[in-house]
C-alpha positions as CSV (number, residue, x, y, z in Angstrom):
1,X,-15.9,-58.0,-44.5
2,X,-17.1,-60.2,-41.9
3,X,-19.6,-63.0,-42.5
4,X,-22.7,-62.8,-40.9
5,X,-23.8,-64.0,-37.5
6,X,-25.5,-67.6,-38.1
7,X,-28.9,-68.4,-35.8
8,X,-27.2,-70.8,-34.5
9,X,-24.2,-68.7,-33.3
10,X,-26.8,-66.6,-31.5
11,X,-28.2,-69.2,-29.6
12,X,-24.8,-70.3,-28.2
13,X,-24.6,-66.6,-27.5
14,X,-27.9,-66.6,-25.5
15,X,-27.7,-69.8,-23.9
16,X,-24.0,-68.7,-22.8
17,X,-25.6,-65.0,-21.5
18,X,-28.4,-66.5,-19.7
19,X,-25.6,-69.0,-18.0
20,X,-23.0,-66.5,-17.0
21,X,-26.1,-64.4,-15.4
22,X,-26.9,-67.5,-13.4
23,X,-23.4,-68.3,-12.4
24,X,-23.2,-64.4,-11.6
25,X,-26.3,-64.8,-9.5
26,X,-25.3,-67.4,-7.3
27,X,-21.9,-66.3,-6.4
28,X,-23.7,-62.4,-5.3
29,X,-26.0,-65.5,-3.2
30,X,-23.2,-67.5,-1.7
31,X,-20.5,-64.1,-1.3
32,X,-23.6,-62.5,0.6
33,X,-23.7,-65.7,2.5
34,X,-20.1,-65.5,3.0
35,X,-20.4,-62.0,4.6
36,X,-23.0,-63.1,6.6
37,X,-22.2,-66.3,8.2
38,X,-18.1,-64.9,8.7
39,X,-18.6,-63.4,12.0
40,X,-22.0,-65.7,13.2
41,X,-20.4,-69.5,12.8
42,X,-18.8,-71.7,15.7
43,X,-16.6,-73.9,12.8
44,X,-15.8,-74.5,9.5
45,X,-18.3,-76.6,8.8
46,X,-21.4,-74.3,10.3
47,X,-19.8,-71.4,8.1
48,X,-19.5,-74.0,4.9
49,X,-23.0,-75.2,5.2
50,X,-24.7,-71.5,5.6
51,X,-22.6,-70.9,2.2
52,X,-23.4,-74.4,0.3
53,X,-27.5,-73.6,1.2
54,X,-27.5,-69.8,-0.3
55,X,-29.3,-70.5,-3.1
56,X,-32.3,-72.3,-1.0
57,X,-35.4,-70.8,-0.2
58,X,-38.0,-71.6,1.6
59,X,-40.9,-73.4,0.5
60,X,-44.4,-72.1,1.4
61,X,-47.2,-73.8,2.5
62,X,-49.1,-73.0,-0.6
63,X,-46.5,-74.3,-2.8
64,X,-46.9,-77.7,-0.6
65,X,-50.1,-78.0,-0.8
66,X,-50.5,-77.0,-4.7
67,X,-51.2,-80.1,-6.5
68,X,-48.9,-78.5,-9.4
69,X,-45.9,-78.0,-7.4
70,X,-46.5,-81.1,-4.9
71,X,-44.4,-82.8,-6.8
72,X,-41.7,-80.4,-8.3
73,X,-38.1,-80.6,-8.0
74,X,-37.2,-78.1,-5.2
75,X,-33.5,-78.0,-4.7
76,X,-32.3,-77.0,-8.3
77,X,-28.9,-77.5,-7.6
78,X,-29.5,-81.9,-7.6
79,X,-30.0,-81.4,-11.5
80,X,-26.5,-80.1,-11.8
């Protein structure tokens, strides 16, 4: 018989779900990115930057202006 599941084995199980469906996220961003930029870049480094900025979006002027999100770290990717 196996022992039960603990709480806190299910919140390593979540937190490790929500990160793999992040990871998973990213690289569909950066492998769409990929495709895109293969046959529109001059170099290397053109190609690698269209690639590194996938995940970026752009900011509208409502979210600018919005005293709430005036401030806000925009580029998730610093906090990693």
């Amino acid at each position: 018989m196996s022992d039960p599941i603990t709480p806190e084995e299910l919140m390593r199980l979540r937190d490790n779900c929500l990160q793999q469906l992040r990871d998973d996220e990213l690289y569909q961003l950066r492998n769409d990115a990929k495709l895109r930029a293969v046959n529109n870049t001059q170099s290397f480094d053109e190609f690698k930057d269209i690639v590194d900025a996938a995940h970026l979006q752009p900011i509208s002027k409502q979210d600018k202006a919005n005293a709430s999100t005036k401030n806000r770290l925009w580029n998730s990717a610093v906090r990693e």
